[in-house]
C-alpha positions in Angstrom: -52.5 80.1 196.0 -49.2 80.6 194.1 -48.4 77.9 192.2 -44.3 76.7 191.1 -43.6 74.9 188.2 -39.9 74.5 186.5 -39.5 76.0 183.3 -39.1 72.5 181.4 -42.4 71.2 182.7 -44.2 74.6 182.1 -43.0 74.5 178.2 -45.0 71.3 178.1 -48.2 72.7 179.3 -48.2 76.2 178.9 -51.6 76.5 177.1 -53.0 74.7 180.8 -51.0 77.4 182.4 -52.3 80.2 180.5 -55.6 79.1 181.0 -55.2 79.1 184.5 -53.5 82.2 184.6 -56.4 83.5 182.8 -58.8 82.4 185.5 -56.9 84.2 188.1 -54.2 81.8 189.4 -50.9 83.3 189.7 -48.1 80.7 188.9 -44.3 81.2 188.7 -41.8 79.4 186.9 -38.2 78.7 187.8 -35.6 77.7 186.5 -32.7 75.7 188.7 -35.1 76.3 191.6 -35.1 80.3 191.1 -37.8 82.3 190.2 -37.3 83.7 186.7 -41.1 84.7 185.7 -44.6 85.0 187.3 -47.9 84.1 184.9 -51.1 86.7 186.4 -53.9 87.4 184.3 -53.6 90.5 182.4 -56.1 93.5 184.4 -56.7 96.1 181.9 -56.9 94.3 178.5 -59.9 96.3 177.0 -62.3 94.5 174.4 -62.2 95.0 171.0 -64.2 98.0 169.5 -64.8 96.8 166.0 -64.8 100.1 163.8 -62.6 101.8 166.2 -59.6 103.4 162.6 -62.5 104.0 160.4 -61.5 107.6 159.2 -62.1 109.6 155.7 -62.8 107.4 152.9 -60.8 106.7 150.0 -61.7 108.7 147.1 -62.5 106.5 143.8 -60.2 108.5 142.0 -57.3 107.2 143.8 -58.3 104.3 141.8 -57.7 106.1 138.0 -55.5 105.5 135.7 -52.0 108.1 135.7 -52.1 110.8 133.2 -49.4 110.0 130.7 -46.8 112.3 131.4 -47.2 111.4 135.0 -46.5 107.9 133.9 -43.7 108.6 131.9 -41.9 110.1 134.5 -42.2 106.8 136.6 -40.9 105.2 133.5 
């Protein structure tokens, strides 16, 4: 069941509305009595693959100090 709510009352509890909208309830908010925006879950939000930009590794020597000359031309 669709649910209406006016956009004043729906900035007051939008975190209840998410939550809702989460859970599968699709709500729409108005604004003068017209439909600006409809709240539905999001279907193809993927979970989070922890390691997923792991690539080369940073070489220690990125970490030295600069030669002098190469210094001295930042100088």
């Amino acid at each position: 069941m669709t649910e209406i709510m006016n956009l004043y009352d729906a900035k007051a509890h939008l975190s209840h509305l998410v939550d809702r909208a989460a859970a599968g309830e699709d709500i729409v908010i108005t604004r003068a009595g017209k439909p600006i925006v409809r709240l539905v879950p999001v279907e193809d939000a993927l979970p989070r693959r922890p390691g997923l930009l792991k690539g080369p590794a940073i070489p220690d020597t990125l970490f030295d100090h600069l030669p002098e000359d190469e210094l001295a031309a930042w100088a």
